[in-house]
LUMFI-476202 format. One line per field, with one value per residue (C-alpha): z, y, x. Coordinates in steps of 0.02 Angstrom, whole numbers. Layout:
<recs>
z: (Z  ...)
y: (Y  ...)
x: (X  ...)
</recs>
This chain:
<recs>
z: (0  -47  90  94  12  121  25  90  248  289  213  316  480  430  436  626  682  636  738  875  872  838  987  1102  1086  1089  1242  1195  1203  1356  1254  1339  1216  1055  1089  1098  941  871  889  776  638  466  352  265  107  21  -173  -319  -431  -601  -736  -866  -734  -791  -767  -722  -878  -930  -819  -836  -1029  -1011  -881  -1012  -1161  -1048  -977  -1167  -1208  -1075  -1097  -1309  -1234  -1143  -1266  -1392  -1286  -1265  -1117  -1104  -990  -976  -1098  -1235  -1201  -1347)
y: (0  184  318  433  619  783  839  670  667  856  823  682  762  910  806  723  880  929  761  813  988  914  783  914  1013  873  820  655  723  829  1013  977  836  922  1054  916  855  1035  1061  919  1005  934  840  976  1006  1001  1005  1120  1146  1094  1143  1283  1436  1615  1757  1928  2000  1848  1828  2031  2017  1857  1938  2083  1967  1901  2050  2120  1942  1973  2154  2094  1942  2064  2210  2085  1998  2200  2248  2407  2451  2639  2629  2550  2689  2799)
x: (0  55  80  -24  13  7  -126  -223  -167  -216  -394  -423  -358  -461  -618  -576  -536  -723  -771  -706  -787  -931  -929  -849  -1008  -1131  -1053  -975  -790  -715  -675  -491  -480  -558  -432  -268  -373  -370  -189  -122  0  -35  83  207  188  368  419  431  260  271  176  163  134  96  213  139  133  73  -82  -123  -143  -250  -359  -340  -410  -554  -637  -647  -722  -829  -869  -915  -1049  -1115  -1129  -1212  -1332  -1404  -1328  -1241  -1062  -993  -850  -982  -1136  -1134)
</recs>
């Protein structure tokens, strides 16, 4: 069997730590113990991301493109923005 990733691990200690809230205020767990519960550190997350990322030029002339995409849809379904009023 494969360990676990941080990712998983974190998710998963996420939900028991909302358990233990949960029991701690139906009574069924003493608040001391929801509070040990609560202070459990997560698995670290460690490694480089990998992909195709953006730079910031990048990312501002995409968000650029899309808001004029955007701002057309809009303009033909009828609607009207400032810059397009006549």
């Amino acid at each position: 069997m494969r360990p676990a990733g941080a990712a998983t691990i974190n998710l998963r200690l996420a939900a028991v730590r909302r358990m233990a809230d949960e029991a701690s205020d139906t009574g069924l767990l003493s608040p001391d113990l929801a509070a040990a519960i609560r202070r459990v550190q997560g698995a670290r997350r460690i490694g480089v991301r990998v992909g195709n990322w953006l730079s910031a030029q990048e990312g501002l002339r995409s968000a650029g493109k899309s808001m004029r995409a955007i701002a057309t849809e809009l303009n033909q379904a009828g609607l009207r923005t400032r810059a397009g009023t006549p």
